[in-house]
mmCIF file as Biopython writes it, N, C-alpha, C and O atoms, coordinates in Angstrom:
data_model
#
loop_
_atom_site.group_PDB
_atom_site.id
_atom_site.type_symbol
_atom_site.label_atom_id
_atom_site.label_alt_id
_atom_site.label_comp_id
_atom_site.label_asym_id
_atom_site.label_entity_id
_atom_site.label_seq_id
_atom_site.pdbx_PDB_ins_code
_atom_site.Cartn_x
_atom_site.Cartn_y
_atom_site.Cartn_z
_atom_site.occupancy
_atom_site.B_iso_or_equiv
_atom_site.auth_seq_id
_atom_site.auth_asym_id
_atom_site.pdbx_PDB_model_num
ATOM 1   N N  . UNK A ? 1  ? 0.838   -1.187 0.000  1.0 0.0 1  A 1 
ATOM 2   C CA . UNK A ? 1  ? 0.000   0.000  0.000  1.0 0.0 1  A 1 
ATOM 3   C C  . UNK A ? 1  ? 0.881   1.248  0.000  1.0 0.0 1  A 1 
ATOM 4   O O  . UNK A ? 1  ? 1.894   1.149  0.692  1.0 0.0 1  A 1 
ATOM 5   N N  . UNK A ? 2  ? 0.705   2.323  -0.597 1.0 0.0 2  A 1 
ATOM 6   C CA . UNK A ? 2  ? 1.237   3.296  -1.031 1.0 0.0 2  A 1 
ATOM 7   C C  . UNK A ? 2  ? 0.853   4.766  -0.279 1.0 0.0 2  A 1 
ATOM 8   O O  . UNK A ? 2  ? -0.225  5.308  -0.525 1.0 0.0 2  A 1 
ATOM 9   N N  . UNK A ? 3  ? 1.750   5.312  0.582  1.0 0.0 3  A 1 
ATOM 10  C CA . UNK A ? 3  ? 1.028   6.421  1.401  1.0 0.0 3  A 1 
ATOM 11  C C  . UNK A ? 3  ? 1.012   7.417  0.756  1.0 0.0 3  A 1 
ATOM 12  O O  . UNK A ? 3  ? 1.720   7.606  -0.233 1.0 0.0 3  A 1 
ATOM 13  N N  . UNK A ? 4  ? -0.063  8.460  1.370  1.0 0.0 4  A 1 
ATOM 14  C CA . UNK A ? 4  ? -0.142  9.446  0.483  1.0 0.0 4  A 1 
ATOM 15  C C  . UNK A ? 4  ? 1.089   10.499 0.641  1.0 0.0 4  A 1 
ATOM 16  O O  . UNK A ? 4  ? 1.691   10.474 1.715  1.0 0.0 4  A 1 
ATOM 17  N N  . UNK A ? 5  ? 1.510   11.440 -0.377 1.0 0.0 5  A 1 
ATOM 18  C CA . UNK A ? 5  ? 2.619   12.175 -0.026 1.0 0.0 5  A 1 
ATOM 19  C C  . UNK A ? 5  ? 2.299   13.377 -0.240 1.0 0.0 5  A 1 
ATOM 20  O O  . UNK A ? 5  ? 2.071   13.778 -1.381 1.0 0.0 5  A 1 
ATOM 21  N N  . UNK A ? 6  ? 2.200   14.472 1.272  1.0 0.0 6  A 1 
ATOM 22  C CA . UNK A ? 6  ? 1.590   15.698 0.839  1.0 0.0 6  A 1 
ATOM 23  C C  . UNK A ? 6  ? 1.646   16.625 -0.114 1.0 0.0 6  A 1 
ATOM 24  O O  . UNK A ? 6  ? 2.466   16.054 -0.832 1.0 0.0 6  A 1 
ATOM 25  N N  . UNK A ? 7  ? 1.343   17.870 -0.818 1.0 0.0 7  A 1 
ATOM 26  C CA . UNK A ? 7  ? 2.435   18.717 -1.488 1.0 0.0 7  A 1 
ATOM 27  C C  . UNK A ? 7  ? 2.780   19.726 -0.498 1.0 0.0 7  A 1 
ATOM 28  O O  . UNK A ? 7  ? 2.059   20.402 0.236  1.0 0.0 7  A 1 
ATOM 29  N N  . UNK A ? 8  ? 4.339   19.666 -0.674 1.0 0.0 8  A 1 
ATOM 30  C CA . UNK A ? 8  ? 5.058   20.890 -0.408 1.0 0.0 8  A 1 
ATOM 31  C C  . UNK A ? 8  ? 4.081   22.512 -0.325 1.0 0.0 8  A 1 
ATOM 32  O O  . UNK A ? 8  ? 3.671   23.043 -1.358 1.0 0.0 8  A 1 
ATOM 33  N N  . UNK A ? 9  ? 3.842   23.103 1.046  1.0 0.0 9  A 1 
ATOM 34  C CA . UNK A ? 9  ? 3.291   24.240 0.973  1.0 0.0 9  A 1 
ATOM 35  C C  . UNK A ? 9  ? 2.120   24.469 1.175  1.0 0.0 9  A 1 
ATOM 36  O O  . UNK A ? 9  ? 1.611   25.549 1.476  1.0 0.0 9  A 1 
ATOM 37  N N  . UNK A ? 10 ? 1.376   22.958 0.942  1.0 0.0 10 A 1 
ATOM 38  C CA . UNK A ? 10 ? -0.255  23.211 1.071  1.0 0.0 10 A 1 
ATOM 39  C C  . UNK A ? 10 ? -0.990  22.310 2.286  1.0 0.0 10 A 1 
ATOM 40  O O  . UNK A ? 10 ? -1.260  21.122 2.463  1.0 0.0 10 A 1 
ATOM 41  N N  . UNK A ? 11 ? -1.103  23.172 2.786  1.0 0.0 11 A 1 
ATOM 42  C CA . UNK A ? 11 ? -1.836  22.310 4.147  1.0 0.0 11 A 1 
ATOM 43  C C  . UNK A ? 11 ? -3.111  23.653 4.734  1.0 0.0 11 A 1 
ATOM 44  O O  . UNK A ? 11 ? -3.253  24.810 4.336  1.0 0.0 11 A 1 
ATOM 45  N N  . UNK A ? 12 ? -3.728  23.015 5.610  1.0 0.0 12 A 1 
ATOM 46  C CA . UNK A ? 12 ? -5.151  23.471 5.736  1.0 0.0 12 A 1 
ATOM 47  C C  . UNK A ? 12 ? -4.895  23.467 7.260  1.0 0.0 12 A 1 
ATOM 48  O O  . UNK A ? 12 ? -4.222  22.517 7.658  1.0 0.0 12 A 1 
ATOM 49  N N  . UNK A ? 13 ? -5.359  24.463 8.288  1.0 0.0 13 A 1 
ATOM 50  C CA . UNK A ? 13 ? -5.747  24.553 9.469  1.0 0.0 13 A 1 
ATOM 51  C C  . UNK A ? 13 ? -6.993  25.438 9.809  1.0 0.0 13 A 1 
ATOM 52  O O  . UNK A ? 13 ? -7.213  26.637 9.640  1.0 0.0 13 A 1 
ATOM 53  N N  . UNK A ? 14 ? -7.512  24.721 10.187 1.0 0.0 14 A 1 
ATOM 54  C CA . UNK A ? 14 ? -9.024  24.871 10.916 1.0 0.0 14 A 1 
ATOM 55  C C  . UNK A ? 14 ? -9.250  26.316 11.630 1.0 0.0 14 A 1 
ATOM 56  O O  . UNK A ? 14 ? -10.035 27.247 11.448 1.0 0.0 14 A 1 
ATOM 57  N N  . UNK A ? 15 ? -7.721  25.938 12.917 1.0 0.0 15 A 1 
ATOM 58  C CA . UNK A ? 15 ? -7.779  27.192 13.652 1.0 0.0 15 A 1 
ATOM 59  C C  . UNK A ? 15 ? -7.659  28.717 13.083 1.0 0.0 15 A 1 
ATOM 60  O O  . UNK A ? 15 ? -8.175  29.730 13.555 1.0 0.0 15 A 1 
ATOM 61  N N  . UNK A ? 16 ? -6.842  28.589 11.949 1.0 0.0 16 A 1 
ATOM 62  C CA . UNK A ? 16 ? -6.307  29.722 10.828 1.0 0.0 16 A 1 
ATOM 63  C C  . UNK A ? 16 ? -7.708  30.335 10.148 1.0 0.0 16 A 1 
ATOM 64  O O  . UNK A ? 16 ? -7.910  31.545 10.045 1.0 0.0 16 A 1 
ATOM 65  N N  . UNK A ? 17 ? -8.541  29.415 9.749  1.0 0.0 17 A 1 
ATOM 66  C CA . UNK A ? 17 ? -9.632  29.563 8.865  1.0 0.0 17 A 1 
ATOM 67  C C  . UNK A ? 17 ? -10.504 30.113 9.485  1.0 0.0 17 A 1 
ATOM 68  O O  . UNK A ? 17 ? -11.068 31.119 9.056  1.0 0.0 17 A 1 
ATOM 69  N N  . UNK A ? 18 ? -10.804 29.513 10.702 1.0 0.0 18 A 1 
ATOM 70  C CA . UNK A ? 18 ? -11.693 30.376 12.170 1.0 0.0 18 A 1 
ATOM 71  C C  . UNK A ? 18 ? -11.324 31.671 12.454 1.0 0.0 18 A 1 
ATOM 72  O O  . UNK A ? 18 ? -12.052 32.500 13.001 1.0 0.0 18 A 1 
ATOM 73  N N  . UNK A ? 19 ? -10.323 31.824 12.126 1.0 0.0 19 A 1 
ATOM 74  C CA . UNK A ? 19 ? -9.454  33.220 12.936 1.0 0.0 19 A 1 
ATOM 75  C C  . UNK A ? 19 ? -9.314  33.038 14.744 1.0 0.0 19 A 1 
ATOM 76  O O  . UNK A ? 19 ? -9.401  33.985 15.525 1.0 0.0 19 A 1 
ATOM 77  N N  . UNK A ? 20 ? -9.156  32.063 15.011 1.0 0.0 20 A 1 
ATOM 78  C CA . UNK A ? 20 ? -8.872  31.641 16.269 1.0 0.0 20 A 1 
ATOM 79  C C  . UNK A ? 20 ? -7.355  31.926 16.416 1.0 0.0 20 A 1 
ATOM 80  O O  . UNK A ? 20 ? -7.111  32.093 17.611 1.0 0.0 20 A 1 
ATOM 81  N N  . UNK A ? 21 ? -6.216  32.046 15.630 1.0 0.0 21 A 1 
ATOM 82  C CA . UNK A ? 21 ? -4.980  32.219 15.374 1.0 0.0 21 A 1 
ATOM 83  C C  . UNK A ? 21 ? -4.806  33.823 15.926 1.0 0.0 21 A 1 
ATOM 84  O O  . UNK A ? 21 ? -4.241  34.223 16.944 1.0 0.0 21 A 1 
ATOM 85  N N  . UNK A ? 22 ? -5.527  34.604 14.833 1.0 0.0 22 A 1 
ATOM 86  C CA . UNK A ? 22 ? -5.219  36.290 14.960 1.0 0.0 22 A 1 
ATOM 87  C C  . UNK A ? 22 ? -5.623  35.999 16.215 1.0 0.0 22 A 1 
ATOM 88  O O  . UNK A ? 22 ? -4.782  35.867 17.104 1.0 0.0 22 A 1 
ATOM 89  N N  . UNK A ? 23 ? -7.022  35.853 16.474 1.0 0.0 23 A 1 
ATOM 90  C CA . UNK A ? 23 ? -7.662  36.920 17.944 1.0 0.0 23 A 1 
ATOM 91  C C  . UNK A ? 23 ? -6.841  36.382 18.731 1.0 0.0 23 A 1 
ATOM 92  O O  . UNK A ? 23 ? -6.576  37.177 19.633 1.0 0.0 23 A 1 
ATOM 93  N N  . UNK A ? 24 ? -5.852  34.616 18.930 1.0 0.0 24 A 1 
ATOM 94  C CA . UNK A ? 24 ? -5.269  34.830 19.973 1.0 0.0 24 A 1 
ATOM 95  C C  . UNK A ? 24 ? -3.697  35.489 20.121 1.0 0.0 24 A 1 
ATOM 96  O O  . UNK A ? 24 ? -2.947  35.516 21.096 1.0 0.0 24 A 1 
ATOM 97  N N  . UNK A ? 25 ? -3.547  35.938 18.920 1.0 0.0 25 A 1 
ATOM 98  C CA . UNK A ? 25 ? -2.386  37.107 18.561 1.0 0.0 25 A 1 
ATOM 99  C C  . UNK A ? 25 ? -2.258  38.145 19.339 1.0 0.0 25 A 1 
ATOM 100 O O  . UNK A ? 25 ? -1.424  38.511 20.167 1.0 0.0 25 A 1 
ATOM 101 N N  . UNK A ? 26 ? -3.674  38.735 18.733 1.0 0.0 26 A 1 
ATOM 102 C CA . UNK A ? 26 ? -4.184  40.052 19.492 1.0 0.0 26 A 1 
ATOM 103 C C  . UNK A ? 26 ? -4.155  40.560 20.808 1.0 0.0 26 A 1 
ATOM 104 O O  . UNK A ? 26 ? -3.878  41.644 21.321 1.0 0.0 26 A 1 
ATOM 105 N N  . UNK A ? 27 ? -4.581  39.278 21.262 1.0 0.0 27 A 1 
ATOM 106 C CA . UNK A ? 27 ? -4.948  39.061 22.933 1.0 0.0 27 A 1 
ATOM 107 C C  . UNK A ? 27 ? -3.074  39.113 23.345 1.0 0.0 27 A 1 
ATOM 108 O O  . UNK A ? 27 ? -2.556  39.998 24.026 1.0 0.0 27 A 1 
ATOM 109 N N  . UNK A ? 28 ? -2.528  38.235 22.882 1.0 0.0 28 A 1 
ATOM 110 C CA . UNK A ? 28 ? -1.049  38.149 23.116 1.0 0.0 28 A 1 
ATOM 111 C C  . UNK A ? 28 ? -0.478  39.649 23.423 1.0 0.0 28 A 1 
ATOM 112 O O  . UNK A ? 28 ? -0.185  40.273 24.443 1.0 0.0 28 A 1 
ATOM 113 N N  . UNK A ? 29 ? -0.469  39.927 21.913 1.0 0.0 29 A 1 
ATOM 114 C CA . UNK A ? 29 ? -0.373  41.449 21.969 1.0 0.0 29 A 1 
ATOM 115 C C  . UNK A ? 29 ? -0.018  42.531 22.391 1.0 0.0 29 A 1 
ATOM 116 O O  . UNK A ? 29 ? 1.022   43.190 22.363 1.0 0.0 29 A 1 
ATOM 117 N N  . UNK A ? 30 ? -1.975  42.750 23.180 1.0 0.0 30 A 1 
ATOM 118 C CA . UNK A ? 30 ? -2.280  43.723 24.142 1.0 0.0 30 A 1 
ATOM 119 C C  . UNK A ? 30 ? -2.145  43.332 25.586 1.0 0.0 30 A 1 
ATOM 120 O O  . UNK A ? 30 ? -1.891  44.277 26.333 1.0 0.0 30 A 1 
ATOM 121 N N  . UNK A ? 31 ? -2.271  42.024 26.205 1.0 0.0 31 A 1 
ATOM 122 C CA . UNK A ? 31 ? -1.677  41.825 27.427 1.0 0.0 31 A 1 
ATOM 123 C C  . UNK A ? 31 ? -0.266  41.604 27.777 1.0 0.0 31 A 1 
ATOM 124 O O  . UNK A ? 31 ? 0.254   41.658 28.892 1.0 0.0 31 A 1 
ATOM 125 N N  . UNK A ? 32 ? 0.194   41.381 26.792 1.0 0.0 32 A 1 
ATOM 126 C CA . UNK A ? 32 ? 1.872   40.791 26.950 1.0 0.0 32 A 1 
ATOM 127 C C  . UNK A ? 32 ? 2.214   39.331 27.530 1.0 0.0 32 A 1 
ATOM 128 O O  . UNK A ? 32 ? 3.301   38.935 27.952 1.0 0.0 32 A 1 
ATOM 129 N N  . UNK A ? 33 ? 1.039   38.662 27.441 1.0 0.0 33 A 1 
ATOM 130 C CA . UNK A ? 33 ? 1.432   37.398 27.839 1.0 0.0 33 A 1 
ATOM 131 C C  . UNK A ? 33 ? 0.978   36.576 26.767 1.0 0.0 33 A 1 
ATOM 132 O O  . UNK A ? 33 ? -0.142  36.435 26.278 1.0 0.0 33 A 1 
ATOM 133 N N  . UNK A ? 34 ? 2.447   35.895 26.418 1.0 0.0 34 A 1 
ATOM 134 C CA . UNK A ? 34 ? 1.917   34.726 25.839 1.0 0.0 34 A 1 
ATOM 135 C C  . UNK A ? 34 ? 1.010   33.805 25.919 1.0 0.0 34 A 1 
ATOM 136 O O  . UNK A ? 34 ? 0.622   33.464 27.036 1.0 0.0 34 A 1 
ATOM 137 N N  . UNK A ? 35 ? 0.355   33.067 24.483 1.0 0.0 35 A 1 
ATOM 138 C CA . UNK A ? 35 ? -0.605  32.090 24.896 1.0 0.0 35 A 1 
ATOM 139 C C  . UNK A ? 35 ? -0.403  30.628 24.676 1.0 0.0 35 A 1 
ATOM 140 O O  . UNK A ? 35 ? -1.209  29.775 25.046 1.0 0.0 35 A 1 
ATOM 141 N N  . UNK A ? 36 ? 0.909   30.345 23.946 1.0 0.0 36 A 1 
ATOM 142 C CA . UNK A ? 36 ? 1.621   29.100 23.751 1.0 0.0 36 A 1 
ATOM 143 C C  . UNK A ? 36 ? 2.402   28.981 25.343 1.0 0.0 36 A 1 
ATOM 144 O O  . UNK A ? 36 ? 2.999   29.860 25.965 1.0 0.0 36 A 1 
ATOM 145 N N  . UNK A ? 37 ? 2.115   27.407 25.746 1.0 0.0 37 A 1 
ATOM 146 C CA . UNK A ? 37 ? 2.520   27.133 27.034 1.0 0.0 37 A 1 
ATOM 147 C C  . UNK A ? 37 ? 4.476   27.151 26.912 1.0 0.0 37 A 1 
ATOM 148 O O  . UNK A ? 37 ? 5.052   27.008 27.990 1.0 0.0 37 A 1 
ATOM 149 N N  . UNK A ? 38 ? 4.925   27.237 26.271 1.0 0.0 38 A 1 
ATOM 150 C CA . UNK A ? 38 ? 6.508   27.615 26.067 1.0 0.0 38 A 1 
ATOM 151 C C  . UNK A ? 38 ? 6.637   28.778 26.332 1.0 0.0 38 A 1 
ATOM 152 O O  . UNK A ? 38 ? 7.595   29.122 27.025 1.0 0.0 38 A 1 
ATOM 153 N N  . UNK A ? 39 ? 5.665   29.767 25.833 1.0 0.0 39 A 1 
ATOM 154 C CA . UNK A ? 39 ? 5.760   31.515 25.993 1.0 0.0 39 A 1 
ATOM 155 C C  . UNK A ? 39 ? 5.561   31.656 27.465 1.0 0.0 39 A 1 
ATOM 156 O O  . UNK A ? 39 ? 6.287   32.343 28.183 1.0 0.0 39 A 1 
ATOM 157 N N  . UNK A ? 40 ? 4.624   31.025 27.834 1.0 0.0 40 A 1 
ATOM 158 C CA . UNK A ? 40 ? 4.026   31.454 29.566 1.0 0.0 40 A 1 
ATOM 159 C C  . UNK A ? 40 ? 5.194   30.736 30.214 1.0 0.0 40 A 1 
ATOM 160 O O  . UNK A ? 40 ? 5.657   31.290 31.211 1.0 0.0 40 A 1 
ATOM 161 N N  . UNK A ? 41 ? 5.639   29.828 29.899 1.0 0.0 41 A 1 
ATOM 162 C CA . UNK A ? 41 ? 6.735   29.105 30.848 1.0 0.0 41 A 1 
ATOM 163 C C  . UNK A ? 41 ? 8.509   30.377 30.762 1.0 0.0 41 A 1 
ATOM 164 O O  . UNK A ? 41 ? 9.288   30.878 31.573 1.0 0.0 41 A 1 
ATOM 165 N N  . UNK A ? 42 ? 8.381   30.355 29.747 1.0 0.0 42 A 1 
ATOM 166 C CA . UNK A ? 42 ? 9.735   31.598 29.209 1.0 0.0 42 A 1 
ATOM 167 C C  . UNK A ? 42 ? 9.146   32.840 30.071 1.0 0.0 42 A 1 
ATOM 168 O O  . UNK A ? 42 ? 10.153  33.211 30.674 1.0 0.0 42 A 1 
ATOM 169 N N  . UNK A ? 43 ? 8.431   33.416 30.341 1.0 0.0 43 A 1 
ATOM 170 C CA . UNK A ? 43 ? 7.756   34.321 30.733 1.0 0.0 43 A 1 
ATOM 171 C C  . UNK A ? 43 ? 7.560   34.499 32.156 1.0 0.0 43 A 1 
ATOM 172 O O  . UNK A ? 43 ? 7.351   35.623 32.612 1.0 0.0 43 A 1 
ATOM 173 N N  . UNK A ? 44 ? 7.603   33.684 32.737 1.0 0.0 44 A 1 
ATOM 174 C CA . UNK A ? 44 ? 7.050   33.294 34.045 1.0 0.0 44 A 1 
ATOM 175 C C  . UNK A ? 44 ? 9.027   33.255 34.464 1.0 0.0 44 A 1 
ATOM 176 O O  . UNK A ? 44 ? 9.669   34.206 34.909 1.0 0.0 44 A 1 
ATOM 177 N N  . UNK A ? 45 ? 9.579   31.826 34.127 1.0 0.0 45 A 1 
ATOM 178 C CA . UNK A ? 45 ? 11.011  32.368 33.921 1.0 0.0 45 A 1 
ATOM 179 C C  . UNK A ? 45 ? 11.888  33.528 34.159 1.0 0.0 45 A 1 
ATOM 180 O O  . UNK A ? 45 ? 12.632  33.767 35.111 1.0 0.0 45 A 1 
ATOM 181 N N  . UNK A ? 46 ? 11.643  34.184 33.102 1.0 0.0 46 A 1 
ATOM 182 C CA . UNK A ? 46 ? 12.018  35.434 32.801 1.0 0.0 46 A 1 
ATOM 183 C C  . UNK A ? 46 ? 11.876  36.337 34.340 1.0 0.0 46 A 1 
ATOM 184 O O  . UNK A ? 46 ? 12.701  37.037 34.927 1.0 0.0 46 A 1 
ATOM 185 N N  . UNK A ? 47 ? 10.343  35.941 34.699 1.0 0.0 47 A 1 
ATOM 186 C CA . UNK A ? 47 ? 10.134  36.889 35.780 1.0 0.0 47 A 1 
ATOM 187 C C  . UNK A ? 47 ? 10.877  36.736 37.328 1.0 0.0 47 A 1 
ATOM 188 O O  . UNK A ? 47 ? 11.173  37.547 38.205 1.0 0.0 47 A 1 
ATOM 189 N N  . UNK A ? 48 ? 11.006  35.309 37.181 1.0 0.0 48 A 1 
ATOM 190 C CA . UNK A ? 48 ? 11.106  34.570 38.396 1.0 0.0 48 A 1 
ATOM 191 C C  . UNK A ? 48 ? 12.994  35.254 38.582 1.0 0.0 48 A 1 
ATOM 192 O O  . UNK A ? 48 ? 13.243  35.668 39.714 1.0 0.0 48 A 1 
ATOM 193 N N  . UNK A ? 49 ? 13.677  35.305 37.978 1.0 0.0 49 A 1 
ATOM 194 C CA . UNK A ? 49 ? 14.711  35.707 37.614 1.0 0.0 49 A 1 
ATOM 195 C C  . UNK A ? 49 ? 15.156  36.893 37.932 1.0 0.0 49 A 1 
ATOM 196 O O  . UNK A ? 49 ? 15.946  37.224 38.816 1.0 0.0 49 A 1 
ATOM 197 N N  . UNK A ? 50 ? 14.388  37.742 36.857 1.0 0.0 50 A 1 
ATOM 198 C CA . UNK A ? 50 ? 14.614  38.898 37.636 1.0 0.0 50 A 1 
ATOM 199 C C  . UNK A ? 50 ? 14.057  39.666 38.915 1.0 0.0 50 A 1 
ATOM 200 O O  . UNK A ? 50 ? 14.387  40.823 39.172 1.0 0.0 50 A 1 
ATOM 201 N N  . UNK A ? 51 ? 13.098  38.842 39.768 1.0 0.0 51 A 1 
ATOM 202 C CA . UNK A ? 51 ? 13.232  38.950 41.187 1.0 0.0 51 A 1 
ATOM 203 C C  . UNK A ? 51 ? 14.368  38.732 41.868 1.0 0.0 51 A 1 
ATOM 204 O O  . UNK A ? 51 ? 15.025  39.553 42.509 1.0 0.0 51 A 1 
ATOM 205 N N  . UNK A ? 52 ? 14.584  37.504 41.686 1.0 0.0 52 A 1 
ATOM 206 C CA . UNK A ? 52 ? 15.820  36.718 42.600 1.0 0.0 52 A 1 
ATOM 207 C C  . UNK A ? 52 ? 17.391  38.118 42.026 1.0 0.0 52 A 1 
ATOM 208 O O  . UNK A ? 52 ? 18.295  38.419 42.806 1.0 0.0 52 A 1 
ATOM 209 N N  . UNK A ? 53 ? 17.301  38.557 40.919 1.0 0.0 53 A 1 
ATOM 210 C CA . UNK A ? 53 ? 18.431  39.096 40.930 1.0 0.0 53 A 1 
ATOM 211 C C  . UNK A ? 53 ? 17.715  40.945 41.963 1.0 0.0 53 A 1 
ATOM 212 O O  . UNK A ? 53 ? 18.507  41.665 42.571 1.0 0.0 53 A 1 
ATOM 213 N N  . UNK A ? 54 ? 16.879  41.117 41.913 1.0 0.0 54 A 1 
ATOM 214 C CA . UNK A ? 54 ? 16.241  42.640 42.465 1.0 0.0 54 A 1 
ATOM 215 C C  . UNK A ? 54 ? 16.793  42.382 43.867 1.0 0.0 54 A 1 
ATOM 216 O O  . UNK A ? 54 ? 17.083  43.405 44.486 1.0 0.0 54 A 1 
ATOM 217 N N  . UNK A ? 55 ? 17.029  41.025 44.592 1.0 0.0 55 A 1 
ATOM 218 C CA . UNK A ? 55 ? 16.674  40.872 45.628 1.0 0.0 55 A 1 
ATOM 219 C C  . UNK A ? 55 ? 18.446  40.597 46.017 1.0 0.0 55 A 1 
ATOM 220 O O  . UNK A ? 55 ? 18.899  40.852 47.132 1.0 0.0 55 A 1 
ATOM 221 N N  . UNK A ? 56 ? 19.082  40.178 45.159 1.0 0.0 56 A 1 
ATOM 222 C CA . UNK A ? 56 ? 20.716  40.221 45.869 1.0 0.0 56 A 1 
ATOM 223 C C  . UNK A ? 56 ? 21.334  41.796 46.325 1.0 0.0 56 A 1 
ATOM 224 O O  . UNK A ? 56 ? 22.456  41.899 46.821 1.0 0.0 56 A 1 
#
């Protein structure tokens, strides 16, 4: 059996087509917090950090 082989460039997302993508851009944005759990973790990070250095 022979799998299918995508083309290069063309793929379809749901969330993109909804505009679920922008508005959660937007939201990103204007609050400054990321909404990908890597961003909130880098972020949170970031913060945790520069306490501990405010505080030496």
């Amino acid at each position: 059996m022979k799998k299918s082989i995508p083309v290069p460039g063309l793929s379809f997302s749901w969330k993109r087509a909804l505009g679920i993508t922008k508005l959660k851009q937007k939201i990103s944005r204007a609050t400054g917090i990321p909404m990908s759990k890597a961003g909130v973790e880098r972020k949170i990070g970031s913060t945790i950090i520069k306490i501990i250095q405010k505080h030496k």
